[in-house]
Backbone as a chain_set.jsonl record, in Angstrom:
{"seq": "XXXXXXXXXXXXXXXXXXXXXXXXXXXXXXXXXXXXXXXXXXXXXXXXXXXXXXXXXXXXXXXXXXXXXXXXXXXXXXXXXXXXXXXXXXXXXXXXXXXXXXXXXXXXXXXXXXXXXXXXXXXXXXXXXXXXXXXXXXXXXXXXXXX", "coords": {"N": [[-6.653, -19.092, 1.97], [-5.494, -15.7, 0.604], [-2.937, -14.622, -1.155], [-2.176, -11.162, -1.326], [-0.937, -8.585, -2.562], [0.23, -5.171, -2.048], [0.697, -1.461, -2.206], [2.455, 1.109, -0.387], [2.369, 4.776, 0.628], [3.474, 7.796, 1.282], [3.579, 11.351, 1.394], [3.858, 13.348, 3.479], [3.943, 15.294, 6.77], [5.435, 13.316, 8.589], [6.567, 10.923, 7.143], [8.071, 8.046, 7.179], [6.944, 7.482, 9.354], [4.476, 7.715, 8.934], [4.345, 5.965, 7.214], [5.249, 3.53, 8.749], [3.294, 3.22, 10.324], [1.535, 2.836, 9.066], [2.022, 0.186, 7.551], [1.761, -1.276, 10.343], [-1.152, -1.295, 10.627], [-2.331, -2.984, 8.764], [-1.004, -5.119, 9.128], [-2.319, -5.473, 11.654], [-4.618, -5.986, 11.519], [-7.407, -7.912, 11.507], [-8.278, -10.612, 9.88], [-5.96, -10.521, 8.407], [-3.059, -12.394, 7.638], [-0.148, -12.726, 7.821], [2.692, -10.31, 6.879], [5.108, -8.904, 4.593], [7.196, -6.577, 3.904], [9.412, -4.26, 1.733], [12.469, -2.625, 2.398], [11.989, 1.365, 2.282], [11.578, 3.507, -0.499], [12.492, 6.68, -1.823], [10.761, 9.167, -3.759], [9.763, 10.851, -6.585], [6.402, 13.078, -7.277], [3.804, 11.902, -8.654], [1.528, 12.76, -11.299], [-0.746, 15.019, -10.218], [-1.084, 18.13, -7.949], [1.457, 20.799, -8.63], [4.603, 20.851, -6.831], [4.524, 19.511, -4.621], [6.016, 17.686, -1.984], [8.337, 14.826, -1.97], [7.724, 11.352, -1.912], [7.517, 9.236, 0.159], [7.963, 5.198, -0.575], [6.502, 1.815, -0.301], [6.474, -1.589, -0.703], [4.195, -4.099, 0.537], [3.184, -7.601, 1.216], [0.803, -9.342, 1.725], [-1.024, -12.141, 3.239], [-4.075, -13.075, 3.725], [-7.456, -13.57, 4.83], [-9.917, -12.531, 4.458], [-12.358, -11.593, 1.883], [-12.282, -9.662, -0.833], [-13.909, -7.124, -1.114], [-13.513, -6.523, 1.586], [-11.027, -6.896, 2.607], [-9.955, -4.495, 1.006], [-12.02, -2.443, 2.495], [-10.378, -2.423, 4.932], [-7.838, -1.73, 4.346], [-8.471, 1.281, 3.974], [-9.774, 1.421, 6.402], [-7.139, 2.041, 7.967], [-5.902, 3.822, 6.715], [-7.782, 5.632, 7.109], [-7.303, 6.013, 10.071], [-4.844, 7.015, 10.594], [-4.759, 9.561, 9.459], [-5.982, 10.206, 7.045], [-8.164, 11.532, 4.998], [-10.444, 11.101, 2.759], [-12.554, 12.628, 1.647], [-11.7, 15.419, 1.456], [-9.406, 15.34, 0.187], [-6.814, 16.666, -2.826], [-7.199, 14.846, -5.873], [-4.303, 12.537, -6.603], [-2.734, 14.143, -4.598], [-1.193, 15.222, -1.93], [-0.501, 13.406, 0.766], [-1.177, 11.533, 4.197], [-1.183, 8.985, 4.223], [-0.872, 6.536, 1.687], [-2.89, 3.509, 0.557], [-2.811, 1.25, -1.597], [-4.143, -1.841, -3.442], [-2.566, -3.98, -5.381], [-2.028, -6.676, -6.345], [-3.707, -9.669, -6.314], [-3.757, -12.214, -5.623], [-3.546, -14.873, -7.975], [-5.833, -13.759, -9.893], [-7.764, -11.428, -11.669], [-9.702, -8.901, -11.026], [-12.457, -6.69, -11.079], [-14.419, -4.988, -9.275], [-16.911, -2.765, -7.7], [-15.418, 0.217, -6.538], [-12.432, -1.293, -6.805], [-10.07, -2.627, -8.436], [-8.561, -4.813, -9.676], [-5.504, -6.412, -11.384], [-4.101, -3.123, -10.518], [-5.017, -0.469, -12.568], [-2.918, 1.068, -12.912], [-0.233, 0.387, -12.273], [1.683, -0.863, -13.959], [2.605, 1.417, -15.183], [3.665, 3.011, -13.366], [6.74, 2.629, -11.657], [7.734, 3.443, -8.959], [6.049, 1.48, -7.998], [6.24, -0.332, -9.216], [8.937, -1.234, -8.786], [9.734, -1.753, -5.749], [7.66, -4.197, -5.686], [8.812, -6.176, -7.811], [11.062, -6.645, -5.883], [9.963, -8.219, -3.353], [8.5, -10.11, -4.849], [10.832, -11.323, -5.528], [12.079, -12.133, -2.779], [10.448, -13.148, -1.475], [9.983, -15.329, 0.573], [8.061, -16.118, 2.884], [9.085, -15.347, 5.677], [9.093, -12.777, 8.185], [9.665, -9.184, 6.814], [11.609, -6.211, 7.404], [11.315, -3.702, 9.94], [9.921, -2.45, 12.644], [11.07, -0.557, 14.507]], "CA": [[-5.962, -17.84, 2.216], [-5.38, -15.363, -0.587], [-1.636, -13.966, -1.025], [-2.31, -10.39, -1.766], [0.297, -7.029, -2.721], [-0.28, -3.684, -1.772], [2.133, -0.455, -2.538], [1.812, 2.407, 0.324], [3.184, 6.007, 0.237], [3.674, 8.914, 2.263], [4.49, 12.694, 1.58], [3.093, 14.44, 4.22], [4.588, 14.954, 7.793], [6.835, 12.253, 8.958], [6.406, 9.668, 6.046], [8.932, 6.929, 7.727], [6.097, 7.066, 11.055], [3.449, 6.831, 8.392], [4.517, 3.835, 6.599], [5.234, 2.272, 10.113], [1.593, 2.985, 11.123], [0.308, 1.652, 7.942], [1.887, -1.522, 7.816], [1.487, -1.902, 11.859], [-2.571, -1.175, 10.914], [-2.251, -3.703, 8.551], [-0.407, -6.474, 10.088], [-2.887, -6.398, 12.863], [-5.864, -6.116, 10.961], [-8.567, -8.9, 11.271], [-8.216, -11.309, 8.67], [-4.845, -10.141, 7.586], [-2.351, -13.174, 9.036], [1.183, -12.769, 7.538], [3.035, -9.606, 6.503], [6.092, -8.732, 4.881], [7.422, -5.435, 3.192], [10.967, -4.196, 1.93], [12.678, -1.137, 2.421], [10.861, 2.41, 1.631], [12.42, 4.24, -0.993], [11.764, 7.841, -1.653], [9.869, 8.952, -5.854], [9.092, 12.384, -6.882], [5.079, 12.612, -7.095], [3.139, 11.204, -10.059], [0.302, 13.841, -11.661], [-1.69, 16.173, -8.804], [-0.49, 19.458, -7.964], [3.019, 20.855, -8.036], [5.464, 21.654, -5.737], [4.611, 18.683, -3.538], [6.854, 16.793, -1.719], [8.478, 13.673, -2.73], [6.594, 10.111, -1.366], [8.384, 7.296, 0.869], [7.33, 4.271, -0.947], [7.282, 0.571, -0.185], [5.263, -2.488, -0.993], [4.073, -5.214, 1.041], [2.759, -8.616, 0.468], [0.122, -10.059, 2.96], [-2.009, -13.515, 3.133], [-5.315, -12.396, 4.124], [-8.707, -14.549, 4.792], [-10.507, -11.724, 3.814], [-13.096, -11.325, 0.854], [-11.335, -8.643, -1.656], [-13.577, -5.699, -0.857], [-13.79, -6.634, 3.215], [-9.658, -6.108, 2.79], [-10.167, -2.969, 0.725], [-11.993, -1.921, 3.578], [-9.562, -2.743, 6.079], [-6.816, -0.902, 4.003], [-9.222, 2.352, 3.884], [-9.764, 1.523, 7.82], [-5.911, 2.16, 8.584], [-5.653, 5.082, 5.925], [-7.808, 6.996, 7.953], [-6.929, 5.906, 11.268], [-3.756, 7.479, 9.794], [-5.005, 11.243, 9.185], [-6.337, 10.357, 5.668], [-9.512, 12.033, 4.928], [-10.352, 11.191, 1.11], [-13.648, 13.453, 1.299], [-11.139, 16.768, 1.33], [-8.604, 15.394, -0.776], [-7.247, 16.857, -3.864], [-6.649, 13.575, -6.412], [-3.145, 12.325, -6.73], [-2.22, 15.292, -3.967], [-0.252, 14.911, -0.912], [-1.512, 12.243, 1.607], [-0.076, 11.077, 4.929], [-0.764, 7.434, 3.493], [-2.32, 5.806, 1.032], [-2.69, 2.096, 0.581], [-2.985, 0.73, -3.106], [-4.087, -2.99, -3.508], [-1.864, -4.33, -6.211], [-2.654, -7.825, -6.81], [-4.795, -10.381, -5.457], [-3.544, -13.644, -6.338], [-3.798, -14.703, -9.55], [-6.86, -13.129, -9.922], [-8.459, -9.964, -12.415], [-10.838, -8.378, -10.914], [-13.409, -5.424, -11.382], [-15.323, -4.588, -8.47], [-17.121, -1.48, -7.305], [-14.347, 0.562, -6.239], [-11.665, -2.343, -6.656], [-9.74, -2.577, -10.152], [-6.626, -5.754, -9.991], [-4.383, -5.935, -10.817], [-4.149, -2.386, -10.248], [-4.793, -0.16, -13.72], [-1.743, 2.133, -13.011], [0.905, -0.235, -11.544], [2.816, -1.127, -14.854], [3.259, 2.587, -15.031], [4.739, 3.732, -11.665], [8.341, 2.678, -11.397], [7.737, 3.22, -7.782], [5.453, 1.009, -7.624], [6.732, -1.974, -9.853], [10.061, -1.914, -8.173], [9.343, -2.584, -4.237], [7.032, -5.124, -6.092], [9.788, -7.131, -8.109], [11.798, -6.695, -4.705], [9.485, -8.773, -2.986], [8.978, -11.477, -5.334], [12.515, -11.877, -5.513], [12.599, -12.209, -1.658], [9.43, -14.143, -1.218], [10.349, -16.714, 1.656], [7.538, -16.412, 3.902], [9.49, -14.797, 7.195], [9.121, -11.723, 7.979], [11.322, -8.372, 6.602], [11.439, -4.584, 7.658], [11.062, -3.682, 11.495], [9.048, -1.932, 13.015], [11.402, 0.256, 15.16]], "C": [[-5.434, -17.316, 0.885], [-4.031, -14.634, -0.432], [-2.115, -12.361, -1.877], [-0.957, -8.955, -1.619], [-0.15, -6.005, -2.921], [1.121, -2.219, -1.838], [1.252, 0.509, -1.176], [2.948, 3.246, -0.123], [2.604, 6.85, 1.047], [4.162, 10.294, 1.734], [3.97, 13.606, 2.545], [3.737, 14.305, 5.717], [5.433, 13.889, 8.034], [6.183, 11.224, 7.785], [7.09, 9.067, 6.57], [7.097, 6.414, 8.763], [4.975, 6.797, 10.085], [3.083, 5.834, 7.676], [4.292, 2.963, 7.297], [3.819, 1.956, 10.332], [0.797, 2.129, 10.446], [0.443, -0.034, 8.348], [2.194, -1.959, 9.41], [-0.12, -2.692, 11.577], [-2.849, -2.668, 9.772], [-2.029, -5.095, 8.351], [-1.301, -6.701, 11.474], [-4.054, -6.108, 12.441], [-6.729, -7.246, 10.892], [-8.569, -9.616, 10.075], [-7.073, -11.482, 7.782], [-3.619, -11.25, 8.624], [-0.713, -13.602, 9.08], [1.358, -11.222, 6.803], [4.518, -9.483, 6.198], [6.394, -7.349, 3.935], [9.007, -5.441, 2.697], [10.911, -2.361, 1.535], [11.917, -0.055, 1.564], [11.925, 3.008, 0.712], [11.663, 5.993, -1.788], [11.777, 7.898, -3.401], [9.515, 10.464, -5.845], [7.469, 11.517, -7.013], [4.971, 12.31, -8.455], [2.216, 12.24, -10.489], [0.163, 14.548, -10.322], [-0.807, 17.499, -9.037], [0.838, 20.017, -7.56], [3.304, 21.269, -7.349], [5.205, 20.615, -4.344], [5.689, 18.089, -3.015], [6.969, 15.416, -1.873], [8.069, 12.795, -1.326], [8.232, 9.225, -0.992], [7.059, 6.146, 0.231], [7.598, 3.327, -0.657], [5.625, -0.209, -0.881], [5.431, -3.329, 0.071], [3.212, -6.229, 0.303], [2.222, -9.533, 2.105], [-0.685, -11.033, 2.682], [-3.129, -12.964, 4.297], [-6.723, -13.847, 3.707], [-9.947, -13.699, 4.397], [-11.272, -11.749, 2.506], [-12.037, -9.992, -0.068], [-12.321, -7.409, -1.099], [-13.741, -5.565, 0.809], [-12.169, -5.944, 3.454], [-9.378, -4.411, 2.299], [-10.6, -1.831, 2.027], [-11.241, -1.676, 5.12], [-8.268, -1.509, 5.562], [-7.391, 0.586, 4.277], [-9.65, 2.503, 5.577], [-8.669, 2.387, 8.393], [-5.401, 3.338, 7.977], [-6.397, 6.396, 6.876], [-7.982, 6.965, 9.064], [-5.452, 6.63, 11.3], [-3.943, 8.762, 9.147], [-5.43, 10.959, 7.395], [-7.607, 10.737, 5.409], [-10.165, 12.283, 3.146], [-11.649, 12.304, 0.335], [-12.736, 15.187, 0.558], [-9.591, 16.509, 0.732], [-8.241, 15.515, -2.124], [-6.863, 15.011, -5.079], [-4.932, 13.506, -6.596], [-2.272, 13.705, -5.733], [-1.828, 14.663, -2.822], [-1.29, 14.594, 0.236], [-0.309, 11.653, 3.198], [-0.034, 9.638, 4.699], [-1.855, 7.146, 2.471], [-1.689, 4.187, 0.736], [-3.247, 1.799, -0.781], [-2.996, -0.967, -2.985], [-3.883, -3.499, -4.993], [-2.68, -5.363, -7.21], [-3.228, -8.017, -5.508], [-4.951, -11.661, -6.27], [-3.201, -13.996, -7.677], [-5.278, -14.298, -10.229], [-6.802, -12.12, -10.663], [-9.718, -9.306, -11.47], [-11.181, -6.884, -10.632], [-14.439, -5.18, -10.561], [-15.521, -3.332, -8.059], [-15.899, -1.17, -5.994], [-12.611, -0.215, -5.859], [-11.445, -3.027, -8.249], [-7.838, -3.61, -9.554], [-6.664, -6.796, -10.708], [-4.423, -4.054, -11.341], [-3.904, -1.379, -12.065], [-3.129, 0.73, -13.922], [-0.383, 1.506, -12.912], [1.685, -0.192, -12.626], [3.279, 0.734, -15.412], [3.526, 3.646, -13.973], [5.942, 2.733, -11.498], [8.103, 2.204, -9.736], [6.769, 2.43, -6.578], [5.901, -0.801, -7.959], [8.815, -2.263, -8.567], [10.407, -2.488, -6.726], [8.339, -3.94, -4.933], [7.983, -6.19, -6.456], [10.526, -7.758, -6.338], [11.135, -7.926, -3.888], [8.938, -9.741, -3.527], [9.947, -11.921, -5.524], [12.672, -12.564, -4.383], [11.34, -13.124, -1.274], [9.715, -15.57, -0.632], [9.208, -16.937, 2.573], [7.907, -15.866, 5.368], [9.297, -13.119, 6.673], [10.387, -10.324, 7.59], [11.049, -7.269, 7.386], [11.043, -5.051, 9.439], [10.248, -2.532, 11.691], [9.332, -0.706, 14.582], [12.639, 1.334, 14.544]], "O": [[-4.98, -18.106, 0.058], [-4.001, -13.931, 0.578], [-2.396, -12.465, -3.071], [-0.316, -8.615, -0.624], [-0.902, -5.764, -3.866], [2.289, -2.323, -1.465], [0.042, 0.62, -0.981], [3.946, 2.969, -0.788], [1.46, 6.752, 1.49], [5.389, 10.329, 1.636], [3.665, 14.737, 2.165], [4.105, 13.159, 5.975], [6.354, 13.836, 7.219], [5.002, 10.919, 7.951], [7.072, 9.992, 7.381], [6.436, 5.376, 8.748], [4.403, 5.719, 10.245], [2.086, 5.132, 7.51], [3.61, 1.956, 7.11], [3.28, 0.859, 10.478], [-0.043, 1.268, 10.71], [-0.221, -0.91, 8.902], [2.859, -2.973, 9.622], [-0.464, -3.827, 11.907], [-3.731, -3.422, 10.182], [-2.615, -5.943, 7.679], [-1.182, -7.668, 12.227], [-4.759, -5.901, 13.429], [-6.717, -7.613, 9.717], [-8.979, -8.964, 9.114], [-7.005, -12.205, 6.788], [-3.34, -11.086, 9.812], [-0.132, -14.362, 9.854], [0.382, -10.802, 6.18], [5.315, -9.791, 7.083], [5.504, -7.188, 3.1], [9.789, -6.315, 3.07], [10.211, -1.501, 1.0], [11.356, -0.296, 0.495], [13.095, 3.025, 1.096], [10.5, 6.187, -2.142], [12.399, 7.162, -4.167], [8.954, 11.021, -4.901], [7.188, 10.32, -6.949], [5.872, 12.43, -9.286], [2.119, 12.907, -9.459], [1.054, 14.544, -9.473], [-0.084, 17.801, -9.987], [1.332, 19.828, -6.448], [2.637, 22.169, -6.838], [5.627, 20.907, -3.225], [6.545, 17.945, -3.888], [5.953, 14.723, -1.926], [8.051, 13.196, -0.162], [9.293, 8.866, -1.503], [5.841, 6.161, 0.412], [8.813, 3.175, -0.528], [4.516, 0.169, -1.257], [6.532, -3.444, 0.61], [2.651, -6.038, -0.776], [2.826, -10.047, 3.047], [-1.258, -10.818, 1.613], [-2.924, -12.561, 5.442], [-6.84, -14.654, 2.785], [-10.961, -14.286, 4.018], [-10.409, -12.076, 1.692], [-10.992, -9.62, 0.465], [-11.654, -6.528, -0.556], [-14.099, -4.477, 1.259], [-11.931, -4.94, 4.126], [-8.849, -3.48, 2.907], [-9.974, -0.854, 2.439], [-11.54, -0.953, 6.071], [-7.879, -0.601, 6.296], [-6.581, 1.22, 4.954], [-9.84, 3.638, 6.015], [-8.95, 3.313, 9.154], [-4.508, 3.946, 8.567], [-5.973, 7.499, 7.222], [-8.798, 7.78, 9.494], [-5.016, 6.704, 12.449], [-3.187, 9.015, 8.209], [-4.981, 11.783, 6.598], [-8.343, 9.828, 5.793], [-10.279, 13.346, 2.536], [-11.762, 12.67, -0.835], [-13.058, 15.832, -0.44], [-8.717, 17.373, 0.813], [-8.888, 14.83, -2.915], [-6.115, 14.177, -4.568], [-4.358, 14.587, -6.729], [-1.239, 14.18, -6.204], [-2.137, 13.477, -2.701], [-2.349, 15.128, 0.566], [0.908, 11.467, 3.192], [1.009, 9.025, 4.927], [-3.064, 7.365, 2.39], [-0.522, 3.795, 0.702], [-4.371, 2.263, -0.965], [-1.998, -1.491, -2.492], [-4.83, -3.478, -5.78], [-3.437, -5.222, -8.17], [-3.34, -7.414, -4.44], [-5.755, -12.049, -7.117], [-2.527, -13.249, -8.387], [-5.55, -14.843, -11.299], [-5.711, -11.562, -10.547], [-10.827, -9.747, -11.767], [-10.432, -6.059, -10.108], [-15.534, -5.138, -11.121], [-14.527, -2.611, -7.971], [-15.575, -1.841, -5.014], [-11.832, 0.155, -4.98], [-12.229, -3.649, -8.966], [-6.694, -3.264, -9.259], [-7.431, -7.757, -10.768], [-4.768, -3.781, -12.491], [-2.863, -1.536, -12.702], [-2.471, 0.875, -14.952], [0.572, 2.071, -13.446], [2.618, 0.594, -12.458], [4.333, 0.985, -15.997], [3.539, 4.877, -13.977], [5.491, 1.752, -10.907], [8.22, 1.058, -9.301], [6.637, 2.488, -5.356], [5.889, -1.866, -7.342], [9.404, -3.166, -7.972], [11.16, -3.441, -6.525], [8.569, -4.918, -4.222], [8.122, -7.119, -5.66], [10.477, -8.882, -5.84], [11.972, -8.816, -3.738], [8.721, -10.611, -2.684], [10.003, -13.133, -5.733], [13.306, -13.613, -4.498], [11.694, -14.019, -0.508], [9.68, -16.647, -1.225], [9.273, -18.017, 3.16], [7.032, -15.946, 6.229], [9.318, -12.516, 5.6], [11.575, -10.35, 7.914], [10.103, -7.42, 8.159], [10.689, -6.106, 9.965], [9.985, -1.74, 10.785], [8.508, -0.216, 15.354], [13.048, 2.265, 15.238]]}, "num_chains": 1, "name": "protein.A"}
């Protein structure tokens, strides 16, 4: 089993309900067999187009039996089971979720469409800090609820 960390984000309609959905779609995902997250905290956007609204962010941290791009696909399952449609999106533009796979163990890797540890992470803030958060808290039980 591979311990893997993922950042999501939301600015688009209810961001709280689309975090929930994510990490619901994620926690009951096939192969995916522990989950834990910590609180969302809200980030102005990063590049794309202005005047967007600011992102609910969190990270989680899931143990997955999964291959790396079988989970990719699983994350990209729940994104657009989740109104995400990446064909008619503009880049870095307002999304009702997106799922970012962080790390992946102690692992590098460079696979078609699959770059970790993630090229951007050490520069998003709002990405490194739900991250620390959760190695800090790294017990194994679960956090965040789901109501």
């Amino acid at each position: 089993m591979t311990r893997v960390f993922v950042g999501l984000g939301s600015n688009v309609g209810d961001r709280e309900g689309w975090l929930r959905a994510g990490l619901w779609g994620l926690a009951t995902a096939e192969g995916v067999h522990r989950l834990r997250w910590v609180p969302w905290r809200e980030t102005e956007p990063v590049g794309g187009p202005p005047d967007q609204r600011a992102y609910l962010n969190t990270a989680a941290e899931a143990w997955t039996t999964l291959a790396p791009l079988a989970f990719l696909a699983a994350c990209q399952a729940v994104e657009a089971r989740n109104g995400r449609d990446r064909s008619h999106e503009i880049r870095w533009g307002p999304r009702t979720l997106d799922i970012d796979v962080l790390l992946w163990g102690d692992e590098s890797l460079s696979l078609p469409g699959l770059v970790v540890p993630h090229p951007r992470m050490a520069e998003r803030r709002f990405v490194l800090e739900p991250l620390a958060e959760l190695q800090r808290t790294a017990t194994g039980d679960w956090t965040g609820r789901f109501y």
